[in-house]
Each structure stands twice: as C-alpha cells, then as structure tokens.
C-alpha positions, -999 to +999 in steps of 0.1 A: +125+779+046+128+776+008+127+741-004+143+739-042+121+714-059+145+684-076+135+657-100+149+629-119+143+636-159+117+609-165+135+595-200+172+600-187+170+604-152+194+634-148+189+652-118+163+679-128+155+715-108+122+736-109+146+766-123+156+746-153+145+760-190+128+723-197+113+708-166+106+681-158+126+673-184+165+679-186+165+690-223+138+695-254+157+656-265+140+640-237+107+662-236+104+652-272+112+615-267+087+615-240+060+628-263+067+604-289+060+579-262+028+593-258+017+596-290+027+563-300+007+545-277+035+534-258+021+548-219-010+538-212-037+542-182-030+509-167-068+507-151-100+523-145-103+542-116-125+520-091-121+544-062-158+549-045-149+582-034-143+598-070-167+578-087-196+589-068-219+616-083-208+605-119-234+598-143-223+563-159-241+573-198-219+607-197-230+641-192-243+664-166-255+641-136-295+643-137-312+664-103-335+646-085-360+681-092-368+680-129-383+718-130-414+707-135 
C-alpha cells in the first residue's frame, strides 16, 4: 500500500508530487517567488502560541529553564 504524496504548489497551485525536482513547489519560479514573500515581510506568524501544553516548562526570560536543585 504505497500512497504517492500530492500537493497543490503553494504560489500557483499546480498539482505537485513528492517525485518532483522542486517540491513543494512546481518550479524554482514559484520556490523563488515564495521566498521573496518571506523575506519581504509579506507572511507573518499570525499569533503567539497560547497552547498550555507547549508552553509549559519554558522559561519566560529565555534560556535553559532553571532546576529546582541548584548544586549546592
């Protein structure tokens, strides 16, 4: 049971296969439109993540979260 993996192209929506040279894209046109996008600003990460699930065990200031046994 061998599923062949299809997608649209996300700038021209062409239908796309796993086997092809450029996926997900349909052609180096569209994967370098799509980066332009990117690195124009023009996609953006709509929100934070608020999910309780992934958030827990991060340190809000950044870094390593701190163990409760300090070594000492």
């Amino acid at each position: 049971m061998n599923k062949e993996v299809a997608l649209r192209c996300p700038t021209c929506k062409t239908l796309v296969t796993a086997d092809d040279e450029f996926f997900p894209f349909c052609s180096d046109r569209c994967r370098l439109i799509d980066l332009g996008k990117w690195a124009s600003g023009g996609y953006r990460i709509s929100s934070p993540v608020l999910d309780p699930d992934v958030l827990e065990g991060l340190n809000p200031g950044g870094g390593r979260p701190k163990d409760d046994d300090d070594g000492s």
